[in-house]
GUFI-503579 format. One record per residue (C-alpha): x, y, z; residue in one letter; residue number from 1. Coordinates in steps of 0.2 Angstrom, whole numbers. Layout:
% GUFI-503579
((X,Y,Z),'a',NUM)
...
% end
This chain:
% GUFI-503579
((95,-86,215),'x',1)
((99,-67,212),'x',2)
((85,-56,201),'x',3)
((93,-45,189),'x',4)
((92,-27,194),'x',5)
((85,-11,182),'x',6)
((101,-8,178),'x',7)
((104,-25,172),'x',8)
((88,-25,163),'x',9)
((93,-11,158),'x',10)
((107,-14,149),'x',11)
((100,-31,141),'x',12)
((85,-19,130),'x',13)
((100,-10,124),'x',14)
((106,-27,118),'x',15)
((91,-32,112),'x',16)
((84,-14,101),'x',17)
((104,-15,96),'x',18)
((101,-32,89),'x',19)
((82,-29,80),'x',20)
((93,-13,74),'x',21)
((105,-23,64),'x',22)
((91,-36,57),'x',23)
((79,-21,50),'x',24)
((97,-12,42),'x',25)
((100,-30,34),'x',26)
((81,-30,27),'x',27)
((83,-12,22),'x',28)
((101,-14,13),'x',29)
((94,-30,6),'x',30)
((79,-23,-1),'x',31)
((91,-9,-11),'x',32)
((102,-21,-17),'x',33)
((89,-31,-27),'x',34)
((81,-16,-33),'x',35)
((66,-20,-22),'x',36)
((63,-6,-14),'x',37)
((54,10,-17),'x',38)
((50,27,-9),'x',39)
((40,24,5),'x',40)
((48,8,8),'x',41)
((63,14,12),'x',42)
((56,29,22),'x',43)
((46,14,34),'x',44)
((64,6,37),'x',45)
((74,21,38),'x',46)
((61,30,51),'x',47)
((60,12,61),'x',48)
((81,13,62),'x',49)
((80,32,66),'x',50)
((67,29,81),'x',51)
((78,12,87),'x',52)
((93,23,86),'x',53)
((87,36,94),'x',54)
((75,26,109),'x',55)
((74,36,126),'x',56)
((67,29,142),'x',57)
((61,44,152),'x',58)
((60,41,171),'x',59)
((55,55,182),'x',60)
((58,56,200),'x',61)
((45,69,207),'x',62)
((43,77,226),'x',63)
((45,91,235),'x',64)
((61,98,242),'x',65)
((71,87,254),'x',66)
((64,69,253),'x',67)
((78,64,245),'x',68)
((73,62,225),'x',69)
((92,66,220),'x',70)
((101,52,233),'x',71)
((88,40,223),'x',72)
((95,42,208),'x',73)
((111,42,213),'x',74)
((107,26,223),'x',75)
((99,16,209),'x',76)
((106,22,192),'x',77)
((124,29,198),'x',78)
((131,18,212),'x',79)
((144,10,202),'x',80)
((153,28,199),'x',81)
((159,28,218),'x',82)
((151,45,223),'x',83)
((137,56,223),'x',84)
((134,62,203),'x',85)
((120,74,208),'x',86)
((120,87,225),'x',87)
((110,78,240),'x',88)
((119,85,256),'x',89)
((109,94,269),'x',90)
((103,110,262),'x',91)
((114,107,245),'x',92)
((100,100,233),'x',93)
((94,103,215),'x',94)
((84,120,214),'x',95)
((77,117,198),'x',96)
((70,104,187),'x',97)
((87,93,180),'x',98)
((88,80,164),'x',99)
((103,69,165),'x',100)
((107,61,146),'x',101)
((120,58,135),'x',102)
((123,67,118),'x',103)
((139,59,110),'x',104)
((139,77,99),'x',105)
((142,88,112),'x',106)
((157,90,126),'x',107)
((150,82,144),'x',108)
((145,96,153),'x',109)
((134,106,165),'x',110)
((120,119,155),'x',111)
((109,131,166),'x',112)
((94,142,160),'x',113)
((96,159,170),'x',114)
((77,161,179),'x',115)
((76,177,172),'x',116)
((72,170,156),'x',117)
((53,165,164),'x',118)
((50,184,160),'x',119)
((55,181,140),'x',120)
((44,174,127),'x',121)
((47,154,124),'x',122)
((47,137,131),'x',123)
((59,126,138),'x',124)
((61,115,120),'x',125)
((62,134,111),'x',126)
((76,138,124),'x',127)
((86,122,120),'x',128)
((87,129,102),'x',129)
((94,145,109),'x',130)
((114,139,113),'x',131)
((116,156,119),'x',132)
((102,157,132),'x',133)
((110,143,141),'x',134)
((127,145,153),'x',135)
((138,130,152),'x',136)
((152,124,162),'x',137)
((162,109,157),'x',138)
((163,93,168),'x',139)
((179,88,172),'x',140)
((179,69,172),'x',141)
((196,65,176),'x',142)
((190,74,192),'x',143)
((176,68,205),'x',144)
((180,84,216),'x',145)
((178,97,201),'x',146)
((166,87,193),'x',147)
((155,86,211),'x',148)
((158,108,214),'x',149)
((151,110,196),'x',150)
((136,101,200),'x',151)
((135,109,215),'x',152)
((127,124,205),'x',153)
((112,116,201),'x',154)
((110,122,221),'x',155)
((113,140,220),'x',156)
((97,151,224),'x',157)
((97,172,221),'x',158)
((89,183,235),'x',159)
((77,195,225),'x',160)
((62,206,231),'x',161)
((45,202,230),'x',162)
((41,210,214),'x',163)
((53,202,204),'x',164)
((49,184,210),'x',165)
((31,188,209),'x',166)
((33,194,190),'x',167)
((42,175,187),'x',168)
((26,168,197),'x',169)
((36,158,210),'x',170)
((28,165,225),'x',171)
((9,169,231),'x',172)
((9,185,240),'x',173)
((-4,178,249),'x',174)
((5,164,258),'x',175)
((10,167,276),'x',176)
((26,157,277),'x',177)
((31,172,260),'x',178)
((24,185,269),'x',179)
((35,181,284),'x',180)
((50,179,275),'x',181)
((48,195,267),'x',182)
((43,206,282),'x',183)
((60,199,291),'x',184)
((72,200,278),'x',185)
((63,211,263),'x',186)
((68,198,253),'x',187)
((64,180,246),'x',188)
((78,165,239),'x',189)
((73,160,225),'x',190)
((83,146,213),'x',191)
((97,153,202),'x',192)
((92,142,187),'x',193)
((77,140,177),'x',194)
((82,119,171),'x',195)
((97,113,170),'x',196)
((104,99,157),'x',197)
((117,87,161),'x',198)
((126,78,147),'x',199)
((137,65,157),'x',200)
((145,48,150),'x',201)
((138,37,161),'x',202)
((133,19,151),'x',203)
((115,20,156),'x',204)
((114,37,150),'x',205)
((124,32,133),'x',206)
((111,19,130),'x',207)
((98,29,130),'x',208)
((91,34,147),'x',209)
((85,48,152),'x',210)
((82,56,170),'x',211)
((70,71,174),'x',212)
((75,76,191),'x',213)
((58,88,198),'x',214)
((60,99,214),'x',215)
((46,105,222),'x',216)
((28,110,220),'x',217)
((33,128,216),'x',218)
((44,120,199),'x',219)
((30,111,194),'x',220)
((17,124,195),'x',221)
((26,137,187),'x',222)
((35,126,172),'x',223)
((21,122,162),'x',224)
((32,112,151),'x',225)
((33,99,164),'x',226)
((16,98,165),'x',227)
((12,97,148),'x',228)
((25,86,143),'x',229)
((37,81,151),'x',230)
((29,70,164),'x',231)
((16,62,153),'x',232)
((30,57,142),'x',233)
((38,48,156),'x',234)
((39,31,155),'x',235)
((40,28,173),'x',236)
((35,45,187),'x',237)
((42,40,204),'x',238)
((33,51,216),'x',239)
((43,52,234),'x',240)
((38,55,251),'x',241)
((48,56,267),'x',242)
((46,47,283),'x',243)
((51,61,296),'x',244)
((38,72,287),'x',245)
((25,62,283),'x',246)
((12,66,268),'x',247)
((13,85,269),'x',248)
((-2,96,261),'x',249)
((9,99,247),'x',250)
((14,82,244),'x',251)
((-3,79,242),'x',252)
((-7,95,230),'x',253)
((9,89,218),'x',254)
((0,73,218),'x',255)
((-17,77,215),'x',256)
((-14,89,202),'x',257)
((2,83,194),'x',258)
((6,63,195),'x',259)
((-12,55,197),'x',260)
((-19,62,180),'x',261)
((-6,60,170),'x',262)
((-10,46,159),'x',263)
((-1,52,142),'x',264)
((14,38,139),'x',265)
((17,35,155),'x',266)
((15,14,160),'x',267)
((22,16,178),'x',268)
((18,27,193),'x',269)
((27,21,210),'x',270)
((25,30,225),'x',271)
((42,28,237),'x',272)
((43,34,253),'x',273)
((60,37,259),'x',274)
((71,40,273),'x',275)
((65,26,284),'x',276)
((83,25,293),'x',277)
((75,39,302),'x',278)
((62,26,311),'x',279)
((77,14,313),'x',280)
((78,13,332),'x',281)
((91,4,341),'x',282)
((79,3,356),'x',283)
((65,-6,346),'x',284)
((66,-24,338),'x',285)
((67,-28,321),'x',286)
((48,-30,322),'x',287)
((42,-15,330),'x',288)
((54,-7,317),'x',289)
((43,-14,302),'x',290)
((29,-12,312),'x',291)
((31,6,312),'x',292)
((36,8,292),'x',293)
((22,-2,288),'x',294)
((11,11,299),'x',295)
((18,24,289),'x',296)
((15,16,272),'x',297)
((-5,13,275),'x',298)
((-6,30,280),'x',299)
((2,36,267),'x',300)
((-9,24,255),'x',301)
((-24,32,264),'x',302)
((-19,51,259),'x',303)
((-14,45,243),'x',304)
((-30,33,238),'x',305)
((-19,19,234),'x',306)
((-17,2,239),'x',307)
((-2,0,252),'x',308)
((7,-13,239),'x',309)
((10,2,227),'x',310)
((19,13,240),'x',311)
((37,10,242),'x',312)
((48,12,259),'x',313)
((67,13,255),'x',314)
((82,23,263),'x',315)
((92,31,247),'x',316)
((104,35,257),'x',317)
((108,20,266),'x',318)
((106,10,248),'x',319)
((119,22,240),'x',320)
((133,17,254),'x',321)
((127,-2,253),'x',322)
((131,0,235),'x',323)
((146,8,235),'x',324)
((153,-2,252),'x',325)
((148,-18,244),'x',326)
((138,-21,261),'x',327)
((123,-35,257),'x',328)
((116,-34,273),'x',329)
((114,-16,272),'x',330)
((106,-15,255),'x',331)
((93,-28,261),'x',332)
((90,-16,274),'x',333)
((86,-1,264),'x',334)
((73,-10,255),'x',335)
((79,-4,237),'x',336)
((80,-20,228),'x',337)
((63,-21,231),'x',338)
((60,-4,222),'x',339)
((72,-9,209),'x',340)
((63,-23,206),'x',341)
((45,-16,204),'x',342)
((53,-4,191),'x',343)
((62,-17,182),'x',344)
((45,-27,180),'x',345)
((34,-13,176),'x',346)
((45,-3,167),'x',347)
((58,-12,153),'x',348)
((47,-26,149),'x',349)
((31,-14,144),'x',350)
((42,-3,136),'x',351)
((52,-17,125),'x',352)
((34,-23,120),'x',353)
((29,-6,113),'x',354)
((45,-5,104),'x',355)
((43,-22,96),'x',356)
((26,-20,92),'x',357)
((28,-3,82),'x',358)
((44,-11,74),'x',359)
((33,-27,70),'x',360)
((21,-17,62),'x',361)
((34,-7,51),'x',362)
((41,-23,46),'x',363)
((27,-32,40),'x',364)
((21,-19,31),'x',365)
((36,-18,22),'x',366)
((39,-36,19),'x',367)
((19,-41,14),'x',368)
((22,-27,1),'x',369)
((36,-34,-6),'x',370)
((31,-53,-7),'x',371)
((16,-47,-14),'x',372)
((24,-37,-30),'x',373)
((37,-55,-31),'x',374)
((21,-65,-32),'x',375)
((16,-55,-45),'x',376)
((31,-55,-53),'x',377)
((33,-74,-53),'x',378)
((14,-75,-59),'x',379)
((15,-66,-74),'x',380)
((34,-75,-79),'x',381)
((26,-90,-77),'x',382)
((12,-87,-89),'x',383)
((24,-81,-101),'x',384)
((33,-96,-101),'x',385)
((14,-106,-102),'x',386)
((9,-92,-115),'x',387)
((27,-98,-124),'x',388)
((28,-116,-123),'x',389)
((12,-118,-130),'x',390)
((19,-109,-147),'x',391)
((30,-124,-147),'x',392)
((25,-132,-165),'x',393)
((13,-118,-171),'x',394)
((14,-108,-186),'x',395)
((19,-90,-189),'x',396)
((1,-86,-190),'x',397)
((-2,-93,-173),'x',398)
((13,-82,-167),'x',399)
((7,-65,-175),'x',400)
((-11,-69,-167),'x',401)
((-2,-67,-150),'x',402)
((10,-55,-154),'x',403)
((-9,-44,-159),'x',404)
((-16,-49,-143),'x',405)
((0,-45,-132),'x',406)
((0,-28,-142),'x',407)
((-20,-25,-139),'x',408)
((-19,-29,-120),'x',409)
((-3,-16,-119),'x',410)
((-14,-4,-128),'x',411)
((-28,-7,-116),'x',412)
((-18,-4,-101),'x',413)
((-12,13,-108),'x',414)
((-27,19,-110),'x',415)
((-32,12,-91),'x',416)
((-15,23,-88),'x',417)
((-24,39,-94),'x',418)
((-39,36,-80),'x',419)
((-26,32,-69),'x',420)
((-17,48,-68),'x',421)
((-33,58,-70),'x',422)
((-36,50,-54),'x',423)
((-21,55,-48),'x',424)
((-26,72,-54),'x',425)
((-40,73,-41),'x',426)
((-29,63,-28),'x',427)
((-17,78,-28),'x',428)
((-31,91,-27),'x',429)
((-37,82,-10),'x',430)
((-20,80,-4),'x',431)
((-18,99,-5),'x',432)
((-34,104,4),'x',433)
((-29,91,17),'x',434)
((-12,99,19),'x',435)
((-19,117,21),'x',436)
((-32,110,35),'x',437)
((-17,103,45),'x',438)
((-2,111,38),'x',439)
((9,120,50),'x',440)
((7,136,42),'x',441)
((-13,139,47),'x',442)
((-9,129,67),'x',443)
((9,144,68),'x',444)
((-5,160,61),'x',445)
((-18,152,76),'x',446)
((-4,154,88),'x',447)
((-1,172,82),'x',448)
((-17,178,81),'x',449)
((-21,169,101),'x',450)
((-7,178,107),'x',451)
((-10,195,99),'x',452)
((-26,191,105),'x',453)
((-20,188,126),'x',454)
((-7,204,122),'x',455)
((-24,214,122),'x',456)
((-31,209,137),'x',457)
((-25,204,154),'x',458)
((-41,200,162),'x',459)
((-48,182,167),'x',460)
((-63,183,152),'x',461)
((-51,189,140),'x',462)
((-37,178,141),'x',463)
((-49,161,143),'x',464)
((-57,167,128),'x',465)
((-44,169,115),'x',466)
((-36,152,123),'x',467)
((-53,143,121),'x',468)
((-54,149,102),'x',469)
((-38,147,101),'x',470)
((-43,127,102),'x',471)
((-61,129,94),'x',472)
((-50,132,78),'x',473)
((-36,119,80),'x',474)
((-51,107,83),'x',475)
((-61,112,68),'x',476)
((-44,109,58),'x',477)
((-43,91,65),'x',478)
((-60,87,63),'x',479)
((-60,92,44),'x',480)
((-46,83,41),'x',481)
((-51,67,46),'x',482)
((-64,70,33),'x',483)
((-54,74,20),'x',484)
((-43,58,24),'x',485)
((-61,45,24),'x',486)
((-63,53,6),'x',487)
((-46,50,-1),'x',488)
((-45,32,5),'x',489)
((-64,28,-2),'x',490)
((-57,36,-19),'x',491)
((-39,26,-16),'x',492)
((-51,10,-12),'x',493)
((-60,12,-29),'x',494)
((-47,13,-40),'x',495)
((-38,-1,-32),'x',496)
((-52,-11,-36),'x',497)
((-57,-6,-53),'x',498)
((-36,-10,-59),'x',499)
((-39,-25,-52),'x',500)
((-55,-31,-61),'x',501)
((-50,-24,-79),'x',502)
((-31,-27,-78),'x',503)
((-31,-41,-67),'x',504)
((-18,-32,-53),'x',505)
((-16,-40,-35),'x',506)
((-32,-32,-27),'x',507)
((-24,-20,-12),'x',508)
((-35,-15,2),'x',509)
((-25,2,5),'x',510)
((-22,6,23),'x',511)
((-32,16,34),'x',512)
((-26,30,44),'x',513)
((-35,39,60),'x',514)
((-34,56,69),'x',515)
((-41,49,85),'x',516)
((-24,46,93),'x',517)
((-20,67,91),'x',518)
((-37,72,93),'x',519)
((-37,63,111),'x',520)
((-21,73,115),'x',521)
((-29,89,109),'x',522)
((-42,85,122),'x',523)
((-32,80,134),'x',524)
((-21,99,133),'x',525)
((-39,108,133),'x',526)
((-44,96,150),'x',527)
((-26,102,156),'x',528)
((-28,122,150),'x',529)
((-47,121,160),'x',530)
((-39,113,175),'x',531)
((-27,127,177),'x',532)
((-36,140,172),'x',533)
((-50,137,185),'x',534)
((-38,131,199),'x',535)
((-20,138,198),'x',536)
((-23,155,187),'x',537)
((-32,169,198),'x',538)
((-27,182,184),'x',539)
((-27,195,198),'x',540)
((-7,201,198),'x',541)
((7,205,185),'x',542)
((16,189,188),'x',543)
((2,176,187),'x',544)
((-4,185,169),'x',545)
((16,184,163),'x',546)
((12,163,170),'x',547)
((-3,162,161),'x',548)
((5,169,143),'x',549)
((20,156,148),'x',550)
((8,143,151),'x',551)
((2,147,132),'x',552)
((16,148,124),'x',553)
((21,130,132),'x',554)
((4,126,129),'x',555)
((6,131,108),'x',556)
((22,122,108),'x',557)
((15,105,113),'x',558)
((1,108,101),'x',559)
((12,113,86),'x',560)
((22,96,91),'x',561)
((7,85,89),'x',562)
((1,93,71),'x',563)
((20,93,66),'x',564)
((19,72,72),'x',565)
((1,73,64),'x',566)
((7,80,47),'x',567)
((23,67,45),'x',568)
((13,52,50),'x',569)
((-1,58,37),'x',570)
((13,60,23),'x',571)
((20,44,27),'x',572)
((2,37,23),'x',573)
((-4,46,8),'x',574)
((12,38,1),'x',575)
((9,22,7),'x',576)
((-8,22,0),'x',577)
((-2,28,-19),'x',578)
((14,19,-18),'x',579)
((7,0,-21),'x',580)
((-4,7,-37),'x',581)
((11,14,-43),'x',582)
((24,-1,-40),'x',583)
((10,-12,-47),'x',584)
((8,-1,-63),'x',585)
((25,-1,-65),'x',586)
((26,-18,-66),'x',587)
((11,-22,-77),'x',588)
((19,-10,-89),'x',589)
((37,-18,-88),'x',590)
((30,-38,-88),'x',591)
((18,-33,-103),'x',592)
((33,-24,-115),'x',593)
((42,-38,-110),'x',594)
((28,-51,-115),'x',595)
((25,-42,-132),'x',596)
((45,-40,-135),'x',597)
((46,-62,-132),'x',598)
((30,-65,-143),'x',599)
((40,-51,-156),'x',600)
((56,-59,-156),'x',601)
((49,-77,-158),'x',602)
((39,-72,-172),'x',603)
((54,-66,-181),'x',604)
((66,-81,-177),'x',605)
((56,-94,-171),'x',606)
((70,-104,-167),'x',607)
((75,-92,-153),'x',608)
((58,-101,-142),'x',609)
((68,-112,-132),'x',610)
((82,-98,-127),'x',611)
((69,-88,-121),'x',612)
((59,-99,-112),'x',613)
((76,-104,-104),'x',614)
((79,-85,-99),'x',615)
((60,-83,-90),'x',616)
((63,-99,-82),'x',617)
((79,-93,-74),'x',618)
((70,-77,-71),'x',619)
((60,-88,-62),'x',620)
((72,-96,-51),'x',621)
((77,-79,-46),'x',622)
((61,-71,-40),'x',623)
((59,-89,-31),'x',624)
((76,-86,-23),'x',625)
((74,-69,-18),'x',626)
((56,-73,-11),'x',627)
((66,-87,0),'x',628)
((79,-72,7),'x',629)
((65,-61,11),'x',630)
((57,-75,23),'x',631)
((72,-79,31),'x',632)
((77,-62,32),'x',633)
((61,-59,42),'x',634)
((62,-74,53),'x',635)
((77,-66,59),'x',636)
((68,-50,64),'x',637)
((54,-58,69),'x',638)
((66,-70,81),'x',639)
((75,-53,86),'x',640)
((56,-48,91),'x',641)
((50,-61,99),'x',642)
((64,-71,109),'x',643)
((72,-58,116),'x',644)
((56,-55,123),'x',645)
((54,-72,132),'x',646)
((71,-73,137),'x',647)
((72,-57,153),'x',648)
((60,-68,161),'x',649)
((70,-84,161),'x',650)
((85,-74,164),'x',651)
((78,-68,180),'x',652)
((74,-83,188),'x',653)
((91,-93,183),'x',654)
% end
């Protein structure tokens, strides 16, 4: 009985998000074909096939130098290449912060941000819209040796004096170990590279994951871009240990006040500690040998305050030539299939659950609409045929006392029109006032005027104050737009039911929409600013002011990522909540003229009853049909959805 590994699970969520894909396209195409579909409609679908498309599962691997983070990924996601795709010799190891990913658009290759560009205005995400901030070398596949000295550069470190590494806030004149350094040589290594992206081929990669590879606690503390978001955006953060160190104090300051906070996106946290070939003694049984890991692992649980089940002992580097060398025996000894399965448990199955569920949601919106307006459709054909066969045998008086009331109750529903687009009147009024409260042009003149506003002043009070009204205002801005947002919908909600009574339209309960999920990451950047304000930032020295304006500006980017997220999911809403009333209007106004046009063309040729009768009762058996598609078509999603699901878990035990 063989479990399937995380790359195998892996690879069977690609199948799966490929197959919900090409269900949700039918649905969508479908919908266009029968002229079903409308505005919003189509921008659910299409925006449900963009994020399926484009799906990323983030996993960061998190430690400080040399325990071995980069032989762990090569170990577990890159085996099957035969060699080492990231740098994890002896003193050869990443320098600076690495994401491995594929980008079909662009040549596979090697981009490094220059450090010096910590001195410039601009976070990492501003940078990777900058080409020409980055320098690039091409990866030579056909070539494991070029391709392995290209990376090799991710290693490369630049000997500078204290002044300049102070001013890009990677070292603390106060520390002894710096002091030393600098008395001896009068001079500090420092990494080369700011971050470093790696497009590379690799099928995992192509499918969609994405690795975050984190060196040491001076990276983390000076990039507030992976504090702010990279890491909580993580769908797994494995934090590493080493055996031949132990839990060092800086192990346990990364983890204190980088991984165990973190609650953001991120669904699994797994500690590893690696190297435990080191403790593998050939003067020692097998049991004294366990013994002594398991020692390590409850004392490491202990520094940690974690149970000893959630900390992991593995040996990367004994895994990768297990892997590579095809040795059983050896792998069972590293103790990375156990690792590989706590991530394949904790990590696909939750993530393939979030994904189904917002596609889930998306759909049945879609779909509950639609059948609602064929309903509709089928009802009112229906009474036209009721409405027609019971002119069967009636005079023409008859017939012009229908064609009267056919013509009144369009007459009446025009002048139900005339509310409804002064309605629409004062919709559009709120909508604007909404979209100057949350706009992206008020949040981009807040950031100006907070960083004119640190500009001025270099001191502690200063720079907390202009940050902390800098999120006074962008909190007013929330909080006055979710009130804007109950008064639409209570308006929305009103209308929907007074065209309901005096028309007789299906009665729609428009949806709601909530703030709560940005206003909690609001808070939870101001918990992140007060943390590092009062802990990190002394605001005593050139460099730690240059960090703390970094920090801001990483800190405004975030924020402007979350009001631009707020403002699309608002817009998406505000048409969801008119677009019903509108498709329902519509089709009143269509079945009505075509009720008075019948009634019309009976009254002036009363033998042509029958043949339209015969035309609404085939109208009917169309809107019956199409209404038949659309289940089945949704049964087919929904299977997509739901056995895929049930399936890994059988899989695993076959």
């Amino acid at each position: 009985m063989q479990s399937t590994t995380l790359v195998d699970e892996f690879e069977h969520y690609s199948t799966w998000r490929e197959a919900v894909y090409v269900r949700v396209e039918a649905l969508r195409d479908w919908l266009d074909a029968q002229e079903l579909s409308d505005a919003e409609s189509e921008m659910r679908l299409n925006q449900l096939l963009g994020r399926l498309q484009e799906d990323k599962l983030n996993v960061a691997f998190v430690a400080e130098f040399s325990r071995g983070k980069s032989e762990l990924i090569n170990a577990i996601f890159f085996s099957d290449y035969r060699q080492r795709v990231l740098p994890s010799s002896a003193g050869r190891t990443t320098m600076c912060p690495t994401e491995l990913f594929f980008d079909p658009l662009h040549r596979p290759s090697l981009r490094l941000l220059p450090i010096d560009t910590k001195t410039r205005e601009g976070s990492i995400v501003d940078f990777k819209r900058d080409a020409d901030a980055w320098t690039e070398f091409p990866l030579n596949l056909d070539s494991a040796e070029e391709m392995s000295a290209t990376l090799m550069r991710l290693a490369d470190t630049l000997d500078v004096d204290a002044a300049t590494a102070e001013a890009f806030g990677l070292i603390n004149p106060d520390d002894e170990e710096t002091a030393r350094s600098l008395e001896r040589d009068g001079s500090i290594a420092i990494p080369r590279w700011r971050h470093a992206l790696i497009n590379f081929p690799h099928p995992l990669l192509k499918q969609g994951l994405v690795i975050l590879d984190t060196p040491g606690l001076n990276a983390i503390g000076t990039e507030p871009e992976l504090t702010l978001n990279m890491l909580p955006n993580a769908h797994a953060v494995l934090f590493l240990l080493a055996a031949d160190t132990g839990v060092t104090r800086s192990d346990i300051e990364i983890w204190r006040q980088y991984i165990a906070p973190v609650q953001g996106t991120s669904r699994a946290r797994l500690v590893v500690l690696n190297k435990i070939d080191g403790l593998w003694d050939e003067l020692k049984t097998e049991a004294q040998i366990d013994a002594e890991i398991a020692k390590q692992v409850a004392s490491s649980a202990v520094l940690l305050g974690l149970p000893p089940s959630q900390v992991y002992p593995v040996s990367a580097q004994k895994a990768l030539v297990a892997k590579i060398r095809n040795d059983g025996a050896l792998l069972e000894k590293s103790r990375l299939p156990g690792l590989e399965a706590a991530l394949t448990q904790e990590l696909i199955p939750c993530k393939q659950a979030l994904v189904s569920e917002s596609s889930q949601a998306a759909v049945e919106d879609v779909v509950i609409k639609t059948t609602e307006l064929l309903e509709t459709r089928l009802a009112t054909i229906q009474d036209q045929v009721d409405e027609l066969q019971g002119l069967r045998g009636k005079n023409r008086d008859v017939i012009q006392h229908m064609m009267v009331k056919a013509n009144e109750d369009k007459q009446q529903f025009e002048r139900g029109l005339e509310q409804f687009n002064a309605l629409r009147n004062v919709f559009a009024t709120q909508v604007e006032a909404l979209r100057q409260r949350l706009g992206m042009e008020a949040l981009r003149n807040e950031v100006r005027h907070t960083r004119q506003a640190m500009e001025k002043s270099h001191f502690s009070v200063g720079l907390r104050e202009a940050m902390s009204h800098f999120f006074r205002q962008v909190d007013g801005n929330l909080d006055a737009s979710a009130e804007t947002i109950k008064e639409i919908r209570a308006m929305m909600t009103a209308m929907y039911q007074k065209f309901s009574d005096e028309h007789g339209l299906a009665a729609v309960n428009p949806p709601d929409h909530s703030l709560h999920k940005y206003r909690k990451e609001m808070a939870r950047l101001e918990r992140i600013f007060d943390d590092r304000f009062n802990t990190v930032f002394k605001m005593l020295t050139v460099g730690q002011s240059q960090l703390t304006a970094r920090f801001f500006e990483t800190l405004a980017s975030k924020v402007v990522q979350v009001f631009e997220l707020a403002n699309s999911e608002t817009e998406s809403w505000l048409k969801a909540l008119i677009a019903p009333m509108e498709t329902q209007v519509r089709e009143h106004k269509l079945q009505l003229k075509r009720r008075l046009e019948s009634v019309s063309r009976i009254h002036a040729a009363t033998e042509t009853l029958d043949e339209r009768i015969a035309e609404l009762e085939a109208s009917i058996g169309t809107v019956s049909d199409q209404l038949d598609n659309l289940a089945r078509i949704n049964l087919r999603i929904a299977d997509a959805l739901a056995d895929e699901l049930n399936k890994p878990a059988l899989a695993r035990t076959a």
